[in-house]
Structure formats: C-alpha cells, structure tokens
ChimeraX commands (.cxc) that place a marker at each C-alpha (Angstrom):
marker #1 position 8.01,5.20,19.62 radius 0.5
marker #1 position 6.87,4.74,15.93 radius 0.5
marker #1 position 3.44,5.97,14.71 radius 0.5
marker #1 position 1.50,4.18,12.19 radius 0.5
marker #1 position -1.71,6.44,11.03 radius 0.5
marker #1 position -4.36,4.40,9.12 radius 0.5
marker #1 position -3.18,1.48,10.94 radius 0.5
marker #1 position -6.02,-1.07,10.94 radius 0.5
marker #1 position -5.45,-1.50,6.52 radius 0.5
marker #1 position -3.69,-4.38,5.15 radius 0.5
marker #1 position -0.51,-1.89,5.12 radius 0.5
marker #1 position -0.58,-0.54,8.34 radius 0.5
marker #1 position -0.56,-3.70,10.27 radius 0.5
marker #1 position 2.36,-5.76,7.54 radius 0.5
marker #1 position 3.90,-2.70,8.31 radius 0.5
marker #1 position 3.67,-2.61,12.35 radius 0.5
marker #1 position 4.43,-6.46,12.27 radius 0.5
marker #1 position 7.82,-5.52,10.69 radius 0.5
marker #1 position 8.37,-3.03,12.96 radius 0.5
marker #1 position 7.56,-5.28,16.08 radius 0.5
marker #1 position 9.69,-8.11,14.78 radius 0.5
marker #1 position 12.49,-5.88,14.51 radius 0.5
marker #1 position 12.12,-4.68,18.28 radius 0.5
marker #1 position 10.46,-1.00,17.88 radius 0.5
marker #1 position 7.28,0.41,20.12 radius 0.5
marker #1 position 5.02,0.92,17.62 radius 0.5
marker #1 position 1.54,3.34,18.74 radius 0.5
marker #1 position -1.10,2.93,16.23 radius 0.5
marker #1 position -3.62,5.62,15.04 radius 0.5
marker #1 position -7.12,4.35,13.50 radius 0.5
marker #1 position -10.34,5.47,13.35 radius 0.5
marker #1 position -12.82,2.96,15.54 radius 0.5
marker #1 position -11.78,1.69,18.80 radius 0.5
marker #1 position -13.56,-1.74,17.97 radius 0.5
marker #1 position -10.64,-1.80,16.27 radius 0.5
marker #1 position -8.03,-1.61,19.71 radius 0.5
marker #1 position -8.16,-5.27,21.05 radius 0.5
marker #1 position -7.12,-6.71,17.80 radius 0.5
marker #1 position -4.32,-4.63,17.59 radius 0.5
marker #1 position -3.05,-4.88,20.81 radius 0.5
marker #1 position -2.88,-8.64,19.77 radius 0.5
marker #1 position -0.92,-7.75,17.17 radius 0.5
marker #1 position 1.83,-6.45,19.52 radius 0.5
marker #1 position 1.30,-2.62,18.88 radius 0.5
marker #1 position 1.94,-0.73,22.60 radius 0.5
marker #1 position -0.46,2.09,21.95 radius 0.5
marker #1 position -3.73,2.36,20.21 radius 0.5
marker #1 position -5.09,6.02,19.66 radius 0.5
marker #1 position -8.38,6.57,18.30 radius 0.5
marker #1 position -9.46,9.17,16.22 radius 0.5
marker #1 position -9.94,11.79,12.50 radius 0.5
marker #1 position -7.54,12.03,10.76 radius 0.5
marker #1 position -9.38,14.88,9.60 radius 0.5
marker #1 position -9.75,16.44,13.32 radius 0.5
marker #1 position -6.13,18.69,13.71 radius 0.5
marker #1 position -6.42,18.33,17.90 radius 0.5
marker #1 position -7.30,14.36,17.96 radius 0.5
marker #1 position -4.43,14.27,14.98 radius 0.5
marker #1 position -1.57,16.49,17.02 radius 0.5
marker #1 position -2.58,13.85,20.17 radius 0.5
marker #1 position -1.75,10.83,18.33 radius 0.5
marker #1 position 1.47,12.77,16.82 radius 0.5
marker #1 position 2.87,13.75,21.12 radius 0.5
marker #1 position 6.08,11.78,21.93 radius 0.5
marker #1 position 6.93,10.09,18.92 radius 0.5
marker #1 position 10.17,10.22,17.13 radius 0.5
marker #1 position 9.01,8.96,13.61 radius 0.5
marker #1 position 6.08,8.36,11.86 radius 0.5
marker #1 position 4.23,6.80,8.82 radius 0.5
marker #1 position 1.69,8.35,7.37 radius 0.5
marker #1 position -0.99,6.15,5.35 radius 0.5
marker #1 position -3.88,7.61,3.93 radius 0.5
marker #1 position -7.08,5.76,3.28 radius 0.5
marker #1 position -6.68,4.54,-0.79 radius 0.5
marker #1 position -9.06,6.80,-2.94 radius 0.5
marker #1 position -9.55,9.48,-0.32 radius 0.5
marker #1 position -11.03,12.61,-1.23 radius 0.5
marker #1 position -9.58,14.46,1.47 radius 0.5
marker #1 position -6.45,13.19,1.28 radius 0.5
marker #1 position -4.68,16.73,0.33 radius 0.5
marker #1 position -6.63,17.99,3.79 radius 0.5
marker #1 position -5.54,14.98,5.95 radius 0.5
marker #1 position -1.91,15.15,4.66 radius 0.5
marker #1 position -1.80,19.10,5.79 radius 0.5
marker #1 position -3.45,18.50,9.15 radius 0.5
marker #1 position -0.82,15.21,9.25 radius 0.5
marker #1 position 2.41,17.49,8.52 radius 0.5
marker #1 position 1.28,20.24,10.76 radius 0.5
marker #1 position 0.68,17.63,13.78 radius 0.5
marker #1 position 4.58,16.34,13.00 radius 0.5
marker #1 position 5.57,20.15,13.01 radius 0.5
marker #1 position 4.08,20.88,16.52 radius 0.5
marker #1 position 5.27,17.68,17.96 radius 0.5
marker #1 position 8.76,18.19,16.27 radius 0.5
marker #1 position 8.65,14.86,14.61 radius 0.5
marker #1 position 12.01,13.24,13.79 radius 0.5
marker #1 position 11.15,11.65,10.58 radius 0.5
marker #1 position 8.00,11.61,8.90 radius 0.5
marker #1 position 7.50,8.64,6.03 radius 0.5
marker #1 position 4.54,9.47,4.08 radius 0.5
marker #1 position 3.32,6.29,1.75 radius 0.5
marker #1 position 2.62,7.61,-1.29 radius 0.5
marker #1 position 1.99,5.86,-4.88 radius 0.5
marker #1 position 4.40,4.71,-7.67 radius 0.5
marker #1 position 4.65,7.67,-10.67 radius 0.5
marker #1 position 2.32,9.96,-8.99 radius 0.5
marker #1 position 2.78,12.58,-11.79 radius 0.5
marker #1 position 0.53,10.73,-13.35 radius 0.5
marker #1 position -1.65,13.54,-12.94 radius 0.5
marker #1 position -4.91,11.50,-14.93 radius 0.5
marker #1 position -5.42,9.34,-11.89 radius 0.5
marker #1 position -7.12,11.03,-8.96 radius 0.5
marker #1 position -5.36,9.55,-6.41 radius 0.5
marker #1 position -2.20,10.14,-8.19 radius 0.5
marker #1 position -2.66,13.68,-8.22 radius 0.5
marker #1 position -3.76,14.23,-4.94 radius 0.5
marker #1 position -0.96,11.74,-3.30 radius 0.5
marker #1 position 1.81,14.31,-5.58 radius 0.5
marker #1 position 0.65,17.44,-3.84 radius 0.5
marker #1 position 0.42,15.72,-0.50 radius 0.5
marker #1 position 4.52,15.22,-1.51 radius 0.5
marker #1 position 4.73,18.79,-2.61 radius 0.5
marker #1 position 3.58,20.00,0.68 radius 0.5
marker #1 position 6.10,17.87,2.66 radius 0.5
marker #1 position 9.47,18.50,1.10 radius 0.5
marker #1 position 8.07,21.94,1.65 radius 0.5
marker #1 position 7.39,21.54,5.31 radius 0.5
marker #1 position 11.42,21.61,6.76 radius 0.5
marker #1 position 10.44,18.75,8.44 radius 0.5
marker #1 position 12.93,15.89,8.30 radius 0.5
marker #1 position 10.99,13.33,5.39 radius 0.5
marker #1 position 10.99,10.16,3.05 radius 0.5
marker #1 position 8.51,9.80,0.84 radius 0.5
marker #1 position 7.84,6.05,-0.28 radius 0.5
marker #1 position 6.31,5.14,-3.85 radius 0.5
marker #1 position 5.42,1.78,-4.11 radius 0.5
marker #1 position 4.17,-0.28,-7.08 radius 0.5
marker #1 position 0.63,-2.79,-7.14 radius 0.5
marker #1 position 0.68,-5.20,-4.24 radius 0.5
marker #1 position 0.77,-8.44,-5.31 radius 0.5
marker #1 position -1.90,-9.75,-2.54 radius 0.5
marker #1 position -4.66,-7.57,-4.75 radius 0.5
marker #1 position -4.32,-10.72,-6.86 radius 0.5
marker #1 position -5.82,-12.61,-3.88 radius 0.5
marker #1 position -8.99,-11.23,-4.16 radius 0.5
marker #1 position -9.29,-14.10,-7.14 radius 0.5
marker #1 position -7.63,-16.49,-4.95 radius 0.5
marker #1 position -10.78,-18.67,-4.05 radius 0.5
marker #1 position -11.40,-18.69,-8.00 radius 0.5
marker #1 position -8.61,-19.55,-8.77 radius 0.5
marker #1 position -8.53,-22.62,-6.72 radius 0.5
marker #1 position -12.27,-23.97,-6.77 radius 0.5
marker #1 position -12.80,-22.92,-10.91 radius 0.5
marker #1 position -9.76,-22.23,-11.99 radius 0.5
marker #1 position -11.00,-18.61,-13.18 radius 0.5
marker #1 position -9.03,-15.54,-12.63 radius 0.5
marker #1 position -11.10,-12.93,-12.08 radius 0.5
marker #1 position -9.31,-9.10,-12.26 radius 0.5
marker #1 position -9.56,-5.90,-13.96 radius 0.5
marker #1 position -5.59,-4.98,-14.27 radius 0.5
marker #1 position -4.98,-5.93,-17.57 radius 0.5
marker #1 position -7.52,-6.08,-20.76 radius 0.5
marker #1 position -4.77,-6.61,-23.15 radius 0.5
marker #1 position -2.21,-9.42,-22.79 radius 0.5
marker #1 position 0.77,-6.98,-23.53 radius 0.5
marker #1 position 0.25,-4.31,-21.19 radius 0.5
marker #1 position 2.98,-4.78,-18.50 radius 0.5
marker #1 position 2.69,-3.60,-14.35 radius 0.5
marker #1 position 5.25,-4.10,-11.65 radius 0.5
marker #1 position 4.23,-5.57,-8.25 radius 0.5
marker #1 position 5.87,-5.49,-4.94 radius 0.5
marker #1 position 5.11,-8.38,-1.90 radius 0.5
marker #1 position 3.89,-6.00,0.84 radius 0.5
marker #1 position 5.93,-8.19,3.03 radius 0.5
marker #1 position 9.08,-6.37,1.37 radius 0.5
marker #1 position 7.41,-3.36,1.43 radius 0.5
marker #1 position 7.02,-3.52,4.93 radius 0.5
marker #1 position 10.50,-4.93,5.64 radius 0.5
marker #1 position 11.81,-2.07,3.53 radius 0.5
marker #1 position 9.39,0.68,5.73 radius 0.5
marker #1 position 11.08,-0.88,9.16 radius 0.5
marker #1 position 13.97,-0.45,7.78 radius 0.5
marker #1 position 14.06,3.30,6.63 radius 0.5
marker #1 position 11.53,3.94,9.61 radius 0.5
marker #1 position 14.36,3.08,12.19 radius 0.5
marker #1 position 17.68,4.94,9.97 radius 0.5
marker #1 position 18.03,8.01,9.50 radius 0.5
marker #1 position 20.31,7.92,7.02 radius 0.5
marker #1 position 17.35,7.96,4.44 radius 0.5
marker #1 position 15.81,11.01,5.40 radius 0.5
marker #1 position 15.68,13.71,2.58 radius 0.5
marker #1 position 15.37,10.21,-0.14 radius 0.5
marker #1 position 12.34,9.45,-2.44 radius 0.5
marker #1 position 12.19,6.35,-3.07 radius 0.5
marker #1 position 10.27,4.52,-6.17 radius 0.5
marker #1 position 9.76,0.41,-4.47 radius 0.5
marker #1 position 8.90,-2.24,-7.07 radius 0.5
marker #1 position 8.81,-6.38,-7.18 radius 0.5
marker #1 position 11.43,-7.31,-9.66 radius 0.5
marker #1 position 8.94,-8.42,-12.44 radius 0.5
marker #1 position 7.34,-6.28,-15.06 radius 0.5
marker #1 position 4.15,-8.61,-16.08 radius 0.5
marker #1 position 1.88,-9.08,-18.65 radius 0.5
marker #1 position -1.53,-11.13,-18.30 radius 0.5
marker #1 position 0.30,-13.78,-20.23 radius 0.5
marker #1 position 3.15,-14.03,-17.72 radius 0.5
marker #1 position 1.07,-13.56,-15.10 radius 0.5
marker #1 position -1.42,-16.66,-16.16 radius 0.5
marker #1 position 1.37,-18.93,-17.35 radius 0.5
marker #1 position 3.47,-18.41,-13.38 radius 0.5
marker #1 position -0.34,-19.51,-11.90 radius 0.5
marker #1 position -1.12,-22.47,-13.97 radius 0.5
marker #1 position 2.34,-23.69,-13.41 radius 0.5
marker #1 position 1.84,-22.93,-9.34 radius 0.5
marker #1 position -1.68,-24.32,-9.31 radius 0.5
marker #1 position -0.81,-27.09,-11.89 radius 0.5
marker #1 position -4.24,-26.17,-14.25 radius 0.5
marker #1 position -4.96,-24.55,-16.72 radius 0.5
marker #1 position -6.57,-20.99,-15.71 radius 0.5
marker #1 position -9.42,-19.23,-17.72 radius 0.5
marker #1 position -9.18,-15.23,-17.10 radius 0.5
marker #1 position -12.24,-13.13,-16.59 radius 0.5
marker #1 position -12.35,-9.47,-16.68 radius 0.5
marker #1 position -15.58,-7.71,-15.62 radius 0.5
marker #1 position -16.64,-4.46,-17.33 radius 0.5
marker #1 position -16.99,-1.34,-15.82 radius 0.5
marker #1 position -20.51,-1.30,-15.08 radius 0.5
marker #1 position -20.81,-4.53,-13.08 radius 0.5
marker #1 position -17.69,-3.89,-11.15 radius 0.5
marker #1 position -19.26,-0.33,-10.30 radius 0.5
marker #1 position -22.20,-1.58,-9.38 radius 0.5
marker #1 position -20.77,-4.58,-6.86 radius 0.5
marker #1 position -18.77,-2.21,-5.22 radius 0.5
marker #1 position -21.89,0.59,-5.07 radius 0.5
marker #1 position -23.93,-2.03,-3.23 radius 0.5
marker #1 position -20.50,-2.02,-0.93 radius 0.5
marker #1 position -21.33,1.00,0.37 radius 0.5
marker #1 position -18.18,2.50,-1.67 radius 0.5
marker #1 position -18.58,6.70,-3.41 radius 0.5
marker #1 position -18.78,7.95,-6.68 radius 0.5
marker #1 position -15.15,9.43,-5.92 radius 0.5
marker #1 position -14.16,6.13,-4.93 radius 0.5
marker #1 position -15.38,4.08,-7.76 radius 0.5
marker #1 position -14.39,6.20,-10.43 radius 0.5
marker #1 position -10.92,6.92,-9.10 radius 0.5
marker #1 position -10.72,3.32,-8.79 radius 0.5
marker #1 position -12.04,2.90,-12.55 radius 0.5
marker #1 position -10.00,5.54,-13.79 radius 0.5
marker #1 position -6.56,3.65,-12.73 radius 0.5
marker #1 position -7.71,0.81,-14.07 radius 0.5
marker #1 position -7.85,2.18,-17.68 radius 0.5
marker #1 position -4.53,3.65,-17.25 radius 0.5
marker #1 position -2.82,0.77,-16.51 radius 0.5
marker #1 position -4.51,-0.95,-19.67 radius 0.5
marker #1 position -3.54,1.41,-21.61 radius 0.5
marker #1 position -0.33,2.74,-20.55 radius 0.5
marker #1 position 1.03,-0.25,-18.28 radius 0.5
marker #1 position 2.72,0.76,-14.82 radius 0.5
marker #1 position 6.47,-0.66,-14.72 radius 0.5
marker #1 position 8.56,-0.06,-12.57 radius 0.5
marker #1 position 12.55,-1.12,-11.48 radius 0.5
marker #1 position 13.39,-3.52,-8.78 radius 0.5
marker #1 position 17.16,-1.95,-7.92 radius 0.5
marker #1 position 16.03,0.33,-5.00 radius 0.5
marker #1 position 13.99,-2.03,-3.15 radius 0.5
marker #1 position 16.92,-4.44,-3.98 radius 0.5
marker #1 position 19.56,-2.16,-1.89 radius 0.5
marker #1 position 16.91,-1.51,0.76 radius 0.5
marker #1 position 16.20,-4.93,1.75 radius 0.5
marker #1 position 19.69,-6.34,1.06 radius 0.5
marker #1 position 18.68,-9.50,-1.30 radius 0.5
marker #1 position 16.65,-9.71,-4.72 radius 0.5
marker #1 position 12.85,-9.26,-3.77 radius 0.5
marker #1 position 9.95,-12.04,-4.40 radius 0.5
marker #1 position 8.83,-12.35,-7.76 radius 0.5
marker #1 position 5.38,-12.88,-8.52 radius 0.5
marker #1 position 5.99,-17.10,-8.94 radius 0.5
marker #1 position 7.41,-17.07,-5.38 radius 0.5
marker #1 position 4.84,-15.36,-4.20 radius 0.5
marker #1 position 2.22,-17.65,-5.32 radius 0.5
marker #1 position 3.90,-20.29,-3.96 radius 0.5
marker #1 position 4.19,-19.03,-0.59 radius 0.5
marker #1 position 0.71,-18.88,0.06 radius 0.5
marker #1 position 0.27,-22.10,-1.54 radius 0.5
marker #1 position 1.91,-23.48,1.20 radius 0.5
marker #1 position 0.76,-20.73,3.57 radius 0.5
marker #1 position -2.69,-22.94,2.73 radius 0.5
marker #1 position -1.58,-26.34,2.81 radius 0.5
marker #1 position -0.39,-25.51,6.23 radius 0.5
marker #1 position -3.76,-24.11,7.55 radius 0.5
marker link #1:1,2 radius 0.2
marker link #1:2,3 radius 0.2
marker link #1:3,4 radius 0.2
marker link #1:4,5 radius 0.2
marker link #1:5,6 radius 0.2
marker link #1:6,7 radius 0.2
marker link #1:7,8 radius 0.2
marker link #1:8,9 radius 0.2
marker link #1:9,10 radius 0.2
marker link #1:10,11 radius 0.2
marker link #1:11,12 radius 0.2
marker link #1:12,13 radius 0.2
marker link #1:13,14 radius 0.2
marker link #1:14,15 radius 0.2
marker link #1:15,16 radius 0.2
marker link #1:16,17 radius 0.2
marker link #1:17,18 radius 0.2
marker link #1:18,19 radius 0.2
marker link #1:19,20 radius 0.2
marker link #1:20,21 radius 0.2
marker link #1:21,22 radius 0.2
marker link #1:22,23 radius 0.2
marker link #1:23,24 radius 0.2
marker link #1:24,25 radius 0.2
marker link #1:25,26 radius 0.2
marker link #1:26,27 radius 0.2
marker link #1:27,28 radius 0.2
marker link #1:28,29 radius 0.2
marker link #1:29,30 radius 0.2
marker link #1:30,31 radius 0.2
marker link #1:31,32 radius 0.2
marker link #1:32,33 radius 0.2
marker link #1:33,34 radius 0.2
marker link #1:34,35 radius 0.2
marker link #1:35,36 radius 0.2
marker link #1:36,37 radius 0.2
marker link #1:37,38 radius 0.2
marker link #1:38,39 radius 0.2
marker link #1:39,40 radius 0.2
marker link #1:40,41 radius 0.2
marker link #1:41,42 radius 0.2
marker link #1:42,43 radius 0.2
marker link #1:43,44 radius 0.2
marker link #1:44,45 radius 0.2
marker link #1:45,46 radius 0.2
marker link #1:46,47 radius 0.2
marker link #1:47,48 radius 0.2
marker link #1:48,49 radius 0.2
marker link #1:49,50 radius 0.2
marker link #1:50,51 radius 0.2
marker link #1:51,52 radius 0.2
marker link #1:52,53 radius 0.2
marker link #1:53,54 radius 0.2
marker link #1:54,55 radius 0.2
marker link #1:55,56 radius 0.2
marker link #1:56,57 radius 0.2
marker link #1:57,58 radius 0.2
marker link #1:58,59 radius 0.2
marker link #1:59,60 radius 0.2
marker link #1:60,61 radius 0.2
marker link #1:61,62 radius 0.2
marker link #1:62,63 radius 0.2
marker link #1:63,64 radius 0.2
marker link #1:64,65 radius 0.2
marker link #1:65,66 radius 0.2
marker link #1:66,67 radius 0.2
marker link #1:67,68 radius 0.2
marker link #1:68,69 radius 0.2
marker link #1:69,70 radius 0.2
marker link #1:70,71 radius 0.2
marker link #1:71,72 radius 0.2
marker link #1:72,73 radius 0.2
marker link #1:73,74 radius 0.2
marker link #1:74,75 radius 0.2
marker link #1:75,76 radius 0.2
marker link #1:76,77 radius 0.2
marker link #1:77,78 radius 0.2
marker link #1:78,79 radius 0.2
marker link #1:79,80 radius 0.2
marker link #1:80,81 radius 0.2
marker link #1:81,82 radius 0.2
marker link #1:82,83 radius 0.2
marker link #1:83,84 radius 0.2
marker link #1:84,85 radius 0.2
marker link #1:85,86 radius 0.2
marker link #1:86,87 radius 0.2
marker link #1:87,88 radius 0.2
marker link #1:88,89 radius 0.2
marker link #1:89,90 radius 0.2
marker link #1:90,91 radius 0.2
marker link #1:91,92 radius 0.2
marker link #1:92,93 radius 0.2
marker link #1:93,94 radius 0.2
marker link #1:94,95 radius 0.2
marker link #1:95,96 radius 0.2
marker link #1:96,97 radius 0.2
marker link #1:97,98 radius 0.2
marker link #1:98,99 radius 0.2
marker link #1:99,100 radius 0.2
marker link #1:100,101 radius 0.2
marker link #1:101,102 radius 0.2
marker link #1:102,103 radius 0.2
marker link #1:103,104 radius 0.2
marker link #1:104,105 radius 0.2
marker link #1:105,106 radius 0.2
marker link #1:106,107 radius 0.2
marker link #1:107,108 radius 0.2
marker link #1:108,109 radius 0.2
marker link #1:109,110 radius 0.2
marker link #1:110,111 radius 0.2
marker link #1:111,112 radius 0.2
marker link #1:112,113 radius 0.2
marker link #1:113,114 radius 0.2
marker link #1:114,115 radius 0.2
marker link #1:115,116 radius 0.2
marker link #1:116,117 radius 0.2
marker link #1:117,118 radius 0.2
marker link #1:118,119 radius 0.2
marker link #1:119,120 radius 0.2
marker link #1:120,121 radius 0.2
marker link #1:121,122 radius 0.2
marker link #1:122,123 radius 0.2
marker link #1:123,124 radius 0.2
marker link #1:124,125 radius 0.2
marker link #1:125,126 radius 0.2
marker link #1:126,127 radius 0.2
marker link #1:127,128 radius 0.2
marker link #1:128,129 radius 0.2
marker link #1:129,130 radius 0.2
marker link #1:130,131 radius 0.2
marker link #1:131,132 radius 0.2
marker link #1:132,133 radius 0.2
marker link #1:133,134 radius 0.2
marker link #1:134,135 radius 0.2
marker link #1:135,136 radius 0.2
marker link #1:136,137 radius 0.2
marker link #1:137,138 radius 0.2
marker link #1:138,139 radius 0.2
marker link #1:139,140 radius 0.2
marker link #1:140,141 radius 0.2
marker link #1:141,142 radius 0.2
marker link #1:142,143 radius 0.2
marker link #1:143,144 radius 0.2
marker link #1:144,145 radius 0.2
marker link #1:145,146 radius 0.2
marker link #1:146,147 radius 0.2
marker link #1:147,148 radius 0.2
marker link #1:148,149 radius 0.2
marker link #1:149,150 radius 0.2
marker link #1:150,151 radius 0.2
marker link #1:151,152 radius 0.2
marker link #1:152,153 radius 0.2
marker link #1:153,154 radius 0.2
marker link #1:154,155 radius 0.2
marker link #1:155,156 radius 0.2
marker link #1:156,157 radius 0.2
marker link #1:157,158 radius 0.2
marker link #1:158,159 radius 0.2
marker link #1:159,160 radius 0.2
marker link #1:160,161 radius 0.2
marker link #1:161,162 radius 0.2
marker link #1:162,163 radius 0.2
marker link #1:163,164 radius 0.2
marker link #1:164,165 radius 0.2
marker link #1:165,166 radius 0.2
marker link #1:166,167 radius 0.2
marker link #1:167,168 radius 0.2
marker link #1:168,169 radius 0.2
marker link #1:169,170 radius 0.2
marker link #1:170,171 radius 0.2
marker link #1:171,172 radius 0.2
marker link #1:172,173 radius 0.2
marker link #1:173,174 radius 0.2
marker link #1:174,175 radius 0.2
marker link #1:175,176 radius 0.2
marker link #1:176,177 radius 0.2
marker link #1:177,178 radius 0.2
marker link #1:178,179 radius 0.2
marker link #1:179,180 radius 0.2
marker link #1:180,181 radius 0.2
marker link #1:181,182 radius 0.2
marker link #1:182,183 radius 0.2
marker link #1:183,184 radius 0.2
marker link #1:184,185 radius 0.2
marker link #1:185,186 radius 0.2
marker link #1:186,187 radius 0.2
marker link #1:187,188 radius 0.2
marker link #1:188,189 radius 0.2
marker link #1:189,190 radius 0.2
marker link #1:190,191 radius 0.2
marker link #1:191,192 radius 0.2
marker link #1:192,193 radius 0.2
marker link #1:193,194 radius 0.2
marker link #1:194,195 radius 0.2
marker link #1:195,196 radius 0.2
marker link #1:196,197 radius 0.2
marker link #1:197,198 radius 0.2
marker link #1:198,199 radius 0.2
marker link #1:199,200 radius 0.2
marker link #1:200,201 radius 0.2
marker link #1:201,202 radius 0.2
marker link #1:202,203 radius 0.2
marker link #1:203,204 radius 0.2
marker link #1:204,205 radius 0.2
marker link #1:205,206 radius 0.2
marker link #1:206,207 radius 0.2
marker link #1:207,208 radius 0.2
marker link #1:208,209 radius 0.2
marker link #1:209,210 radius 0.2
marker link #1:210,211 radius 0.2
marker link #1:211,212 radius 0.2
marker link #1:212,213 radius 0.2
marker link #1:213,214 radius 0.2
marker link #1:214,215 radius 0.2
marker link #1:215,216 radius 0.2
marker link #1:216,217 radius 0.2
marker link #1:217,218 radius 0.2
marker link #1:218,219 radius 0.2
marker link #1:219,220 radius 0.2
marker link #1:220,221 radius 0.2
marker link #1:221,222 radius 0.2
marker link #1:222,223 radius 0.2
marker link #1:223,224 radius 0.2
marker link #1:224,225 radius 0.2
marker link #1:225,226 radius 0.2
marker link #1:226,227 radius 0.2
marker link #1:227,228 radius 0.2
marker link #1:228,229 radius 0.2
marker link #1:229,230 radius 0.2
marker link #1:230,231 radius 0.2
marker link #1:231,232 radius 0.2
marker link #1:232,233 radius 0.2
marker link #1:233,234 radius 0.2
marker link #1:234,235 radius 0.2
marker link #1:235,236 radius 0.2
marker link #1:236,237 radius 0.2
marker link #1:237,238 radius 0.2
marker link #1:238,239 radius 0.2
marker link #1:239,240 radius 0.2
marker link #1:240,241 radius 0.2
marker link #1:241,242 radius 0.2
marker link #1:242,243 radius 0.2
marker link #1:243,244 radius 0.2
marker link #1:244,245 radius 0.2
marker link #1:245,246 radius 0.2
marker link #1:246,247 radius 0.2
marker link #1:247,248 radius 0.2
marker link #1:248,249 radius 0.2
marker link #1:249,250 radius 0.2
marker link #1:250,251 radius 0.2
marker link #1:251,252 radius 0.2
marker link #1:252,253 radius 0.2
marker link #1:253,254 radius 0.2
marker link #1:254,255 radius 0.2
marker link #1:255,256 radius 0.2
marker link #1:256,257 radius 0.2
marker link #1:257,258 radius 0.2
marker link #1:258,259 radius 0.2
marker link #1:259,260 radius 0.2
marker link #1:260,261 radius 0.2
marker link #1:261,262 radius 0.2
marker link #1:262,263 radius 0.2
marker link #1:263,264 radius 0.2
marker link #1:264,265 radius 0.2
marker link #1:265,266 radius 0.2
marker link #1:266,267 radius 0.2
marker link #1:267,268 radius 0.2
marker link #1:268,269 radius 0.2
marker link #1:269,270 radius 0.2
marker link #1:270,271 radius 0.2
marker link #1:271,272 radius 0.2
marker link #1:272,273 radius 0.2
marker link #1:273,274 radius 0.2
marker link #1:274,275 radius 0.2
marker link #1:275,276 radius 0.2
marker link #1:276,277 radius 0.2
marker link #1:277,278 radius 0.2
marker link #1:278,279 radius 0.2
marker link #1:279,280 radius 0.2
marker link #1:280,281 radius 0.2
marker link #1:281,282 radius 0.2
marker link #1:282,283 radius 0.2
marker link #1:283,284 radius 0.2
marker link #1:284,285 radius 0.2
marker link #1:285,286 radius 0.2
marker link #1:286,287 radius 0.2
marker link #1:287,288 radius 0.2
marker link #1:288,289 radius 0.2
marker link #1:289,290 radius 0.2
view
C-alpha cells in the first residue's frame, strides 16, 4: 500500500492515477471527507481523512504502508511543522520509503516556499529513514489557467515572464507522475535527489510563437500587475502569506529565470519527455475530443 498525503490537488490525484495504472493500492490522505466519493472513483482503495497538522490523525493515515509521498499544500506556512509531524508518523510506522515532493532549486532561499520546502529536506536526510526527495520544475498545466483566453480572444494572460528573455523550464505533470510511480514502486532510488524538468528552457517569445503555431493565431500576451492579481486572489479567500509568497516567486523568475535540465527525468521515464509544443497539442485534441 502506497500513501499519497495532500491527495485531493492536481498532483496528488496525476500522481495516484499513475500509480493505479501501474497496478499499486494506493490509500489517500486529504483533509475533507466530501472529498472520499470522488476519489474512490478515481480507483484509490483507501481514503483517510484528516490534519496534516494533527501528529495522531497523521501517524493513522501513515499504519501499514510501505511507501509514501508526501505533498504539502503549495505556499503553506506550516509546511516546516507538517513535514516534522509527516517524518515522525513514517518513523513510528517504520515506513519503507518516504518521497517527499519538494521544489526545483530550493536554495533559493528568497522565495518562501523555497526556503521552507529546503529545511523540510534537511530534516529528512536527517531522519535515517529510507528517502527520495523529488524537485520538480513549473507544471506546464499552470499555463491552462489562460487556456479559455487563449482560445475565445486569443490573449494570454500570465505573470511568469515580464521580459521576453527570461527563460523557465516546465515539466508535463503527466511525466512527473509517471516518473513518481516509478521511483515510488523501486527501491533502487532511495537515498537519490532528484532535480525533474521538461526538456525546454523557454522564453515568452518561444513560448508565444509554439501557441500561435498550435492555435493557428496570432496571440496578444497580457501580464497583470501585482496589485490586481493580489487583489483577485484576496477576494479568493487566499492569505497574506499566500499571496506574497506567490508574488515573491514571480519576481524571481523575471528576474533570474528558473532553468532547469531534462537528462534525469529523461533516464527516469525511459524516453525524451513532452515539450511544451506537444503539450499544447495534446489538449488540443484532448478538446476536440470532448
């Protein structure tokens, strides 16, 4: 049995999907039990509800299983706090292999989140207990977000990139997830840290030329400032931690870009990832199917 914590996020379930294709019991942990039924769907065999910030409801949810991935809400305060409870739950249930799903470059220390996600890593290869920590680059479904834009206006709407030379790396989170089955159920990559990135490091100009040639138009690119994206996602309900961690990456990657190198995910999955255009035109398709 494989445990998925955080399990209900985009991540979780591409995640649990791969791990259900491939044959595995997967139990998931998550916070609301509105949230069972669906999963169950999904094909996950156990659904455990509960805090991640609550040691007993965490060392429940950590009982019988041989391996687990641990995913921590993105932009978490607590995240330092959940990761200890999380590693002392896989101590007291003598946890096989714990796979903690961390961030690309987390010394970046300027980034909340970064810094938080790097002691959370300290604290494990600390632990003794039997680890791989995975650091993945920007998924490239964020870009969705501007995906009914994109197709009704033809306006890209994002805040990665200001400047048409800064360059990021993206990964599919289908690979990702085919790559997390795949160390999840071999042991041979315990002890490993492993950096996972798409094989294309972007600009905004690459990036617009691949989706006017996808979408067959020409694209118009809108960035919003700071101020109206903070307030849109205040009115979400979202925190000041939240927001600002959120803001904070973003002028990091304007400034300093976020690359990345393909070669690990490469040997991990076995073939050459999907680049960015073949990712567009998947879901492309994906809609014309629909």
């Amino acid at each position: 049995m494989i445990l998925i914590t955080g399990a209900n996020g985009q991540t979780g379930r591409a995640i649990m999907k791969a791990l259900i294709n491939k044959g595995e019991e997967v139990r998931a942990f998550v916070r609301k039990a509105e949230q069972m039924d669906d999963l169950k769907l999904l094909g996950v065999r156990e659904v455990m509800i509960g805090d991640m910030l609550n040691q007993e409801e965490v060392n429940r949810a950590y009982m019988g299983v041989s391996a687990v991935y641990h995913i921590c809400s993105v932009f978490n305060p607590n995240e330092v706090v959940i990761g200890e409870i999380a590693i002392n739950a896989a101590k007291h249930a003598k946890v096989q292999h714990f796979v903690y799903h961390s961030v690309l470059h987390s010394i970046l220390h300027d980034m909340p989140h970064h810094q938080k996600k790097h002691i959370v890593e300290e604290m494990l290869v600390n632990s003794e207990i039997p680890y791989t920590i995975i650091q993945p680059s920007a998924f490239m479904q964020n870009t969705l977000e501007s995906w009914n834009s994109l197709r009704e206006e033809g306006i890209f709407r994002q805040k990665l990139f200001t400047s048409p030379e800064t360059r990021m790396c993206f990964i599919d989170l289908e690979d990702l997830a085919e790559a997390v089955a795949n160390i999840l159920i071999n042991k041979e990559h315990i002890g490993a840290t492993y950096e996972l990135c798409g094989p294309d490091n972007m600009s905004l100009s690459d990036m617009k030329t691949i989706i006017e040639k996808q979408f067959g138009r020409e694209i118009i690119v809108e960035t919003p400032p700071d101020e109206i994206m903070a307030a849109g996602l205040k009115k979400a309900g979202l925190g000041e931690y939240y927001i600002n961690s959120l803001l904070t990456m973003f002028h990091h990657y304007n400034e300093q870009g976020f690359i990345g190198n393909s070669n690990t995910l490469t040997w991990i999955l076995g073939r050459k990832p999907t680049d960015f255009s073949t990712f567009i035109k998947k879901n492309l398709l994906k809609e014309k199917i629909n």
